[in-house]
C-alpha positions as CSV (number, residue, x, y, z in Angstrom):
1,X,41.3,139.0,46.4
2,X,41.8,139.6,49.8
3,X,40.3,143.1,51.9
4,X,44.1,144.7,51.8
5,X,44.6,144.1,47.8
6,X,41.7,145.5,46.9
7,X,41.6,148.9,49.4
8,X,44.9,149.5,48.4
9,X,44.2,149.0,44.7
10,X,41.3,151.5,44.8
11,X,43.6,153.9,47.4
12,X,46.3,153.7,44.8
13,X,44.2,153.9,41.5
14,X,42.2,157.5,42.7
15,X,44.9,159.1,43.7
16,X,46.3,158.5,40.2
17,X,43.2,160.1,38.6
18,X,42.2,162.1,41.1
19,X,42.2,165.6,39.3
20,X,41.1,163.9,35.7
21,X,37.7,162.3,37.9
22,X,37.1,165.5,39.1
23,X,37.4,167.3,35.5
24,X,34.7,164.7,34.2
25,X,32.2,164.2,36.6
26,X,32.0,168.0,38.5
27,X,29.0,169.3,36.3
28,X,27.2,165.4,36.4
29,X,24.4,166.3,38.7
30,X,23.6,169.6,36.2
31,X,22.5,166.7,33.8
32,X,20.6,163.9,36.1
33,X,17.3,165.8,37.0
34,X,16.5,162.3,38.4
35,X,19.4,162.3,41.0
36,X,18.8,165.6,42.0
37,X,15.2,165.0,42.8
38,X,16.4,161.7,45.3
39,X,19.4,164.3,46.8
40,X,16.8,166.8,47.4
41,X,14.0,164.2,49.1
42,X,17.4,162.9,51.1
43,X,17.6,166.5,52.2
44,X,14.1,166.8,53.2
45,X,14.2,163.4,55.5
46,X,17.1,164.7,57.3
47,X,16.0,168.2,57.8
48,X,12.5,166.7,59.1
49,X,14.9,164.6,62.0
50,X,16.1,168.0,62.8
51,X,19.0,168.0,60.9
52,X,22.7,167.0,62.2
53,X,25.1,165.8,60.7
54,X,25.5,163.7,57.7
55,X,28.5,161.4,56.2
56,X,29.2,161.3,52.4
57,X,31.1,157.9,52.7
58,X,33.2,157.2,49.3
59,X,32.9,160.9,48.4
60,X,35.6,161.1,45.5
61,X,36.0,165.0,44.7
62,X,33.5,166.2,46.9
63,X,30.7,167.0,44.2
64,X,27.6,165.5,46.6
65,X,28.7,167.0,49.6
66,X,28.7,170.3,48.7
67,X,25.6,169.8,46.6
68,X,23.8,168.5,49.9
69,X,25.3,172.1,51.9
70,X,24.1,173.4,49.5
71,X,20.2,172.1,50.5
72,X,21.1,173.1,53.9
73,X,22.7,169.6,55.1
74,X,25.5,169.4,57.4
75,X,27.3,167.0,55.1
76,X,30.6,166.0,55.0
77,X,33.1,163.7,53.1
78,X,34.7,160.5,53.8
79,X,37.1,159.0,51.6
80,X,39.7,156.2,51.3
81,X,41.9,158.0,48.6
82,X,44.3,161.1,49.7
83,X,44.6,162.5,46.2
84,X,41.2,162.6,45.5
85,X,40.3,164.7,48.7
86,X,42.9,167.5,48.2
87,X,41.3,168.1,44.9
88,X,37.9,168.0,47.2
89,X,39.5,170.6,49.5
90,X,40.5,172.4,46.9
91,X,37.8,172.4,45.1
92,X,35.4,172.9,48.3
93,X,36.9,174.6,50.6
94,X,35.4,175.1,53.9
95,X,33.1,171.7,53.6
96,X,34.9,169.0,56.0
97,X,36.7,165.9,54.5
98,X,38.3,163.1,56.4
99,X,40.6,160.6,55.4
100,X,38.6,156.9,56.1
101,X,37.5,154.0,54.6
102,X,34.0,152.4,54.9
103,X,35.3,148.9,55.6
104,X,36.1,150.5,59.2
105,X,34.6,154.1,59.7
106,X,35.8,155.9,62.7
107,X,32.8,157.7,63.4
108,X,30.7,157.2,67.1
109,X,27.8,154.9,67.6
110,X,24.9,156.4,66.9
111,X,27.0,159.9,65.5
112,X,25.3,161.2,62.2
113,X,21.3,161.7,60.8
114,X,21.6,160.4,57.7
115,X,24.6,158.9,55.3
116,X,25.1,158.5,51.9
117,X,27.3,156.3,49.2
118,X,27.0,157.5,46.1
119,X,28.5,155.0,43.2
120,X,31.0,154.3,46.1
121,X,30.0,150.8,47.0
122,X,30.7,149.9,43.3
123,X,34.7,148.8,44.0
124,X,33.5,147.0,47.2
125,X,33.4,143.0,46.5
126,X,30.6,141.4,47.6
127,X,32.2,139.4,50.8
128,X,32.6,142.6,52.1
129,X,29.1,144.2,51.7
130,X,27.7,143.1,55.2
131,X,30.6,144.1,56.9
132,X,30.1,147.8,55.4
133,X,26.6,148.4,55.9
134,X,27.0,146.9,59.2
135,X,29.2,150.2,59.7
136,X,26.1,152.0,58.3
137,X,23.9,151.0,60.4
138,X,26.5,151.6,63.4
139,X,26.8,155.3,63.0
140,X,23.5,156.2,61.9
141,X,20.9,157.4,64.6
142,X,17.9,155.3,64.6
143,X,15.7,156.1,61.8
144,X,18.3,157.9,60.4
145,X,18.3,157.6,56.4
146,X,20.6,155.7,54.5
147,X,21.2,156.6,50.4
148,X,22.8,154.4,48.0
149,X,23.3,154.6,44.6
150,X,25.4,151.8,42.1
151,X,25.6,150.3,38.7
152,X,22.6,147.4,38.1
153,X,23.7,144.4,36.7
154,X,25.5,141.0,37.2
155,X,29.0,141.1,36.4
156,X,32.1,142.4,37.6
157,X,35.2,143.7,35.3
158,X,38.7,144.8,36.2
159,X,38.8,149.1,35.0
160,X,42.6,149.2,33.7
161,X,42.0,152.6,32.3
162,X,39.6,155.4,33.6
163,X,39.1,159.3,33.7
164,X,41.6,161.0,31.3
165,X,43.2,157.6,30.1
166,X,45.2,157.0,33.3
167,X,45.8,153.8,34.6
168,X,43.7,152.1,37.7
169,X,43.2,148.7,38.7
170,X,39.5,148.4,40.5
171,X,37.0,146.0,40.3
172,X,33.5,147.3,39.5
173,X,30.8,145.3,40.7
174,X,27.2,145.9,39.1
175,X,24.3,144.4,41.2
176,X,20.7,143.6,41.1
177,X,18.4,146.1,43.4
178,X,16.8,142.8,44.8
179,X,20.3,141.7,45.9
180,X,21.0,144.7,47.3
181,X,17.3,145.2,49.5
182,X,18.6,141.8,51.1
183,X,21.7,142.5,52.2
184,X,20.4,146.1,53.9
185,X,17.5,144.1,55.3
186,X,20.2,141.6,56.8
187,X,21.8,144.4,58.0
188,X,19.1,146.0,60.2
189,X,17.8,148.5,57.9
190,X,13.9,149.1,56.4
191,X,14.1,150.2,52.8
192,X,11.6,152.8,52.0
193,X,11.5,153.3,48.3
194,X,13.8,152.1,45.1
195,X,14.1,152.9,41.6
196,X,16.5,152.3,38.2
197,X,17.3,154.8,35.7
198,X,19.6,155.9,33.1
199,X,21.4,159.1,33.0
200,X,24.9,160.5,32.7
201,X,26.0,158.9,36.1
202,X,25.0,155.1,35.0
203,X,23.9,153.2,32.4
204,X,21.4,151.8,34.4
205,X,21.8,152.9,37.9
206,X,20.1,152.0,40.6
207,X,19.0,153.7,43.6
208,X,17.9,153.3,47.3
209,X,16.1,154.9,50.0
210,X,16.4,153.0,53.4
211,X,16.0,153.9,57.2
212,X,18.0,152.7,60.1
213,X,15.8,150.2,62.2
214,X,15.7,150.6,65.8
């Protein structure tokens, strides 16, 4: 699978479900006290930088950005998929969203506090990882945070189906924290804390707390 098969795969497939994703998942973060509690500590570390801007990179509908505006974080969204982000204007309106991809963001150097991917490295093959958080650590400021969150597991399976029984084709990769931690470390970033659980957005999800190195 080459880089262009895949982005267009994942461009093509969300904008297909891109009102269905947003019907299922919009009240998510009402049931996940867990992911709450790590959005609100995100909050914290970027308000304690003095605040600034902060990128929600794969950000679907828009549900975590305007959940982080609404701790007082000037977050906005970045996402590969047209469809998905007139339902986040819609849905949103006022909060910025930008048509990118994480495989090449156009942001500055050095141009936002903190960033978060939420379950939006999960389509991403794994030849590709280093590239993206190489990215990351580009735009961040140093010491700026960096959130991620993803499925935990070893395997990857073709989704044919998804979000109101419409059809995708997207690979979903589940990996292994450790796996993960090595990569970000490879990368240039110092993780800070990391945890599993299980709640309505994952099976067994995993999720990391890391800091731009200087």
């Amino acid at each position: 699978m080459n880089a262009g098969d895949w982005l267009a795969d994942t461009r093509r497939s969300y904008d297909t479900v891109a009102a269905g994703y947003a019907d299922l998942t919009r009240h998510l973060l009402d049931e996940t006290p867990g992911e709450r509690a790590v959005l609100a500590l995100f909050a914290d570390l970027v308000r304690a930088r003095g605040g600034g801007p902060v990128a929600d990179v794969g950000c679907g509908a828009g549900r975590i950005t305007a959940h982080l505006r609404q701790l007082d974080v000037d977050a906005f969204g970045i996402d590969l998929s047209a469809g998905m982000l007139d339902v986040a204007r819609r849905d949103h309106p006022g909060v910025r969203f930008e048509l990118g991809s994480m495989t090449d963001l156009a942001l500055a150097d050095a141009s936002v506090t903190g960033l978060v991917a939420w379950y939006s490295l999960i389509h991403v093959p794994d030849d590709e990882i280093s590239s993206v958080f190489a990215h990351f650590r580009r735009v961040l400021r140093p010491g700026g945070p960096l959130l991620l969150s993803f499925h935990v597991g070893d395997e990857s399976r073709l989704k044919t189906e998804g979000y109101g029984g419409h059809p995708m084709r997207v690979y979903v990769h589940r990996r292994q924290q450790e796996k993960t931690i090595e990569w970000l470390n490879q990368a240039g970033f110092a993780v800070e804390t990391h945890k599993t659980l299980t709640s309505a957005e994952s099976k067994l999800g995993g999720i990391i707390l890391a800091r731009r190195q200087r």
